[in-house]
N, C-alpha and C positions, 0 to 999 in steps of 0.2 A: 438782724437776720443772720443764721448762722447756714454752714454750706449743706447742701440736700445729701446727707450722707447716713444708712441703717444703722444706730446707734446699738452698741453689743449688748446691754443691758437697760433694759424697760421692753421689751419687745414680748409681743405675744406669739406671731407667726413669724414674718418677715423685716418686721421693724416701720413697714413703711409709712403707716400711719405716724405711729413717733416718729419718723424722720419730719412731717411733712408739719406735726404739731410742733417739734424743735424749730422749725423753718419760722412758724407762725404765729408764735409765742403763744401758742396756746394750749393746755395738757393734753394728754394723749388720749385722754378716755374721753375727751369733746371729740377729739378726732375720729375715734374710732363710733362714737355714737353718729355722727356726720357718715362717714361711711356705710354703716346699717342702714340709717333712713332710707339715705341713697341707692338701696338693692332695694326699693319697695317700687324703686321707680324705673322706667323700662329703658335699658341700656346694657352696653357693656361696662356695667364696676367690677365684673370679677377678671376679666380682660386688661383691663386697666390697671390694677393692683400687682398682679402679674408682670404687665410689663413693666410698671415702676416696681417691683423687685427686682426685676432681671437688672435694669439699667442705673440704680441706685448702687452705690459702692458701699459696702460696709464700710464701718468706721475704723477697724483695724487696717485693713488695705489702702483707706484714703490718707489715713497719717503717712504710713508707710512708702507711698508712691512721690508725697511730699517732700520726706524726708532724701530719698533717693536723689529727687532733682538737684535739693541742696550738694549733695556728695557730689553730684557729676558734673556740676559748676564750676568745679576747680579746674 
């Protein structure tokens, strides 16, 4: 399992679906068909999607944030 982070290329809107099929080794087009079904059904999924964008780090800024720690170690 790799870290919950919006991958900068496969992404349609926000990434989150690929982030969460990256998470669950499973493609992203399962993911994103798992997410459609799931607006048939009464809830907040679009709510949800939403907030895991907001709180999901893209993958540029997560390497990056990484990296930083390593520099200020010293």
């Amino acid at each position: 399992m790799s870290a919950l982070v919006r991958p900068t290329h496969g992404r349609m809107i926000g990434g989150v679906c690929a982030a969460l099929a990256r998470r669950f080794g499973t493609s992203a087009t399962t993911m994103r068909v798992i997410f459609l079904v799931s607006c048939l059904l009464p809830g907040p999924q679009f709510l949800l999607y939403i907030a895991l964008w907001i709180l999901f780090p893209a993958e540029a800024k997560a390497g990056r944030s990484a990296a930083d720690k390593t520099r200020t170690a010293w």
